[in-house]
N, C-alpha and C positions, 0 to 999 in steps of 0.2 A: 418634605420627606422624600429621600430617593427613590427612583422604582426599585423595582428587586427584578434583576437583572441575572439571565443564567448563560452561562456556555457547554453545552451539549456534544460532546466528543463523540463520532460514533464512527466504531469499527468495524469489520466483518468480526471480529475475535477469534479467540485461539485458547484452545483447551492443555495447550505448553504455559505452564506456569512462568517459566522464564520468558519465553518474548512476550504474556500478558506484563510483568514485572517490565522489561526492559526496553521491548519494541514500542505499545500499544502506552504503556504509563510513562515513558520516556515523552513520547508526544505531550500526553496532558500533563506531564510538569512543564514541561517550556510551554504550554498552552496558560495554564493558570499562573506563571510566573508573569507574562507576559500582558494575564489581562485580570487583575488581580481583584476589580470590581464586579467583577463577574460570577457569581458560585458556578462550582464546573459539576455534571452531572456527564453518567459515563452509560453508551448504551450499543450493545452488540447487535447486527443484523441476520446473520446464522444464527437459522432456527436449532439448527443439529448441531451447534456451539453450547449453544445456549444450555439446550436439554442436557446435553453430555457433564455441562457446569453443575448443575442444578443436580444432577444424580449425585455427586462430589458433594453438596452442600455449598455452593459459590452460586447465587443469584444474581443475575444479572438483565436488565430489562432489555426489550427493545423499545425501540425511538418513539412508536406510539405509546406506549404506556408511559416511557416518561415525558412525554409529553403533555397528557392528560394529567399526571400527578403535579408538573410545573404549573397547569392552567390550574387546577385545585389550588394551588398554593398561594394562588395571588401571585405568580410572575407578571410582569408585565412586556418585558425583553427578553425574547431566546433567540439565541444565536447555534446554529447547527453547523458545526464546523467537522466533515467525515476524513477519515483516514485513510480509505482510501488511495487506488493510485490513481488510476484514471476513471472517466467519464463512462462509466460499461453499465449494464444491466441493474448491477445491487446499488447504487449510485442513484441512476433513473426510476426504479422501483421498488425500491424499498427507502427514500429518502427525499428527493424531488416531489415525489407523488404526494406526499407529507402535504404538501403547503396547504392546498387548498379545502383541507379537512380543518388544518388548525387555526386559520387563518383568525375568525372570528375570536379566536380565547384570547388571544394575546392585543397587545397595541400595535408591537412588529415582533415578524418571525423572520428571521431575516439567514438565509442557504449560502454556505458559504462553500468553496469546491474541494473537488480532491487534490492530490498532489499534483497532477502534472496535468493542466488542461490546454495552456498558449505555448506559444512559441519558448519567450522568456522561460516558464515551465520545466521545459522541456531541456534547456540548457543549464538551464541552475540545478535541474536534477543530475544530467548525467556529468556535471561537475564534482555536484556533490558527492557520488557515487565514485568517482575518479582519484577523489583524494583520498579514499579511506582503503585503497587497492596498496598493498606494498608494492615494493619496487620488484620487478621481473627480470630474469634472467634471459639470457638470448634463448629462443624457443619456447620459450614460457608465454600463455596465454591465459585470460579470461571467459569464462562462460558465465549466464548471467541467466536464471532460470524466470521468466514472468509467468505468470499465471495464462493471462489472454483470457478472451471470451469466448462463448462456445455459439455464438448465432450472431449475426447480422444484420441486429436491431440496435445498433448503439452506436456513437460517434467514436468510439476507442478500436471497434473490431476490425482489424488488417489495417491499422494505420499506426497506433501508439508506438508496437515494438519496430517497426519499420524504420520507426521516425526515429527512435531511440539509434536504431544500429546505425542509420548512416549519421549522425551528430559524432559517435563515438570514433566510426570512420572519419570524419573531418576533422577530429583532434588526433588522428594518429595512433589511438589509441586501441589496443590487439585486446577487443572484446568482440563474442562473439553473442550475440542474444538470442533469447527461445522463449517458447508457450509450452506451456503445459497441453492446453488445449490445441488438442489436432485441427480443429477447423479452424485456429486463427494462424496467424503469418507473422512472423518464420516459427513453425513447429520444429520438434524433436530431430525429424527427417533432415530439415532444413539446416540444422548444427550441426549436425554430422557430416554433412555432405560440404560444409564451411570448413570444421577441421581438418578433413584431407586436403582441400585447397590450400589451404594456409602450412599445414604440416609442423603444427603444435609437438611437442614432445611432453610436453609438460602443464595441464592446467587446471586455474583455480576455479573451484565453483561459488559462487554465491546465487542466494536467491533473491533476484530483481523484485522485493514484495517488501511490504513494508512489516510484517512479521513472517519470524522463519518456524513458521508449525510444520502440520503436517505435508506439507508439499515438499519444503525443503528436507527435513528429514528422513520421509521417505522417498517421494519420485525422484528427488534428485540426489539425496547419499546414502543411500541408505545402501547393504550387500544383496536386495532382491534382486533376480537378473534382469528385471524390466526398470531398474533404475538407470537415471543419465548416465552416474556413476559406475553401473555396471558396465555400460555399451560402449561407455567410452574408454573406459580399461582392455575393452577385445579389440579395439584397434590398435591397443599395442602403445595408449598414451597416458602417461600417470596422471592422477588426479590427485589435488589438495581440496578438501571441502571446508567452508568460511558456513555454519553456521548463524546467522547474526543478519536482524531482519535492518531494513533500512529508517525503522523508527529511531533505533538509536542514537544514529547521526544527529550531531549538532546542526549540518548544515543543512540536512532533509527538515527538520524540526523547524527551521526557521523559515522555508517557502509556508510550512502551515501556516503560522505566527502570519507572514505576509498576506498571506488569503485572508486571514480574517480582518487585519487592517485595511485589506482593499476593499471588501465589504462594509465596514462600518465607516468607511471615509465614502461611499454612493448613498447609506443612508440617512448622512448629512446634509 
């Protein structure tokens, strides 16, 4: 008789119906296409996701509980594959931390990573990202909104989007990247003061995240005046906003697909 074998998707989530729909289940279809002996179980790590879901009537667990309910079930294999971008905070602390509570229910519990933790990572991402940009007019640029971290406890903070911008730089390519978060590197500050450099006339925004909720709809397009959107319109440079988180992607989809491959080929 085979074990009974699970795959564990889990998100920060998002209270936008559509990038739930198309970012975050875009992933667990090419997850469960990909790993088909697997039952797939789906678990959010925003608490204030979650609640906001749950008021709505849409349940949704976080990682320990379904976790608990897999070890009830007679699992014997879970695989924790997060959606995640990089290695930050909700990552190390609400999923890493994991192991050694469940360690004992299962046979293996086996953590697989976020999007973009190596080098390779790192380049298949911002390829991936590269192809899905229409083509540009002279003066036309990209801005690329990430979230960032907000402290100095994690292997992603003041290094991810750094690492992103100069890779973009080394293909040539007229993207400009940003944090939400002020205290990581390159902030809001930091893009702005790139766009006069550069002397854009025209750019698209999209949100560097793998769903486009509230961050991208509001901080960065939204008509409040403390939007990206708004600030970069007073400098007198158009903007186009790209809704559309980076789950979508076929080619984003497929580094997850690879992480989990890469994990269950070390626990052979």
């Amino acid at each position: 008789m085979d074990s009974k074998k699970a795959l564990v998707v889990i998100s920060f989530g998002s209270t936008f119906d559509e990038t739930r729909t198309h970012d975050i289940g875009g992933i667990e279809q090419a997850l469960a296409a990909a790993f088909p002996a697997y039952d797939q179980y789906r678990a959010f790590t925003s608490v204030i996701i979650r609640k906001r879901l749950a008021e709505r009537g849409i349940k949704i667990d976080d990682t320990e509980t379904v976790l608990q309910k897999l070890a009830d079930a007679g699992y014997e294999e879970v695989v924790l594959q997060p959606t995640h971008l990089l290695h930050g905070e909700e990552f190390e602390q609400k999923i890493l931390s994991l192991k050694d509570k469940f360690t004992a229910k299962f046979q293996k519990i086996i953590i697989s990573q976020p999007l973009i933790v190596n080098e390779e990572d790192y380049k298949l991402a911002a390829a991936a990202i590269a192809v899905q940009i229409p083509p540009l007019a002279p003066g036309e640029g990209i801005v690329l909104m990430g979230h960032g971290t907000p402290r100095n406890n994690n292997k992603a903070h003041g290094y991810t989007y750094v690492k992103l911008q100069e890779i973009f730089d080394s293909m040539k390519f007229p993207v400009i990247v940003g944090t939400v978060e002020e205290e990581d590197t390159p902030n809001f500050e930091a893009v702005l003061e790139k766009l006069q450099e550069r002397k854009y006339k025209h750019v698209h925004m999209y949100p560097l995240m793998v769903v486009a909720g509230d961050h991208a709809n509001n901080d960065m397009y939204s008509d409040e005046e403390d939007s990206w959107k708004t600030q970069i319109e007073a400098l007198g440079i158009k903007t186009t906003g790209h809704l559309c988180g980076l789950g979508r992607s076929k080619a984003i989809q497929a580094i997850y697909i690879q992480h989990v491959l890469r994990v269950l080929s070390l626990e052979d």
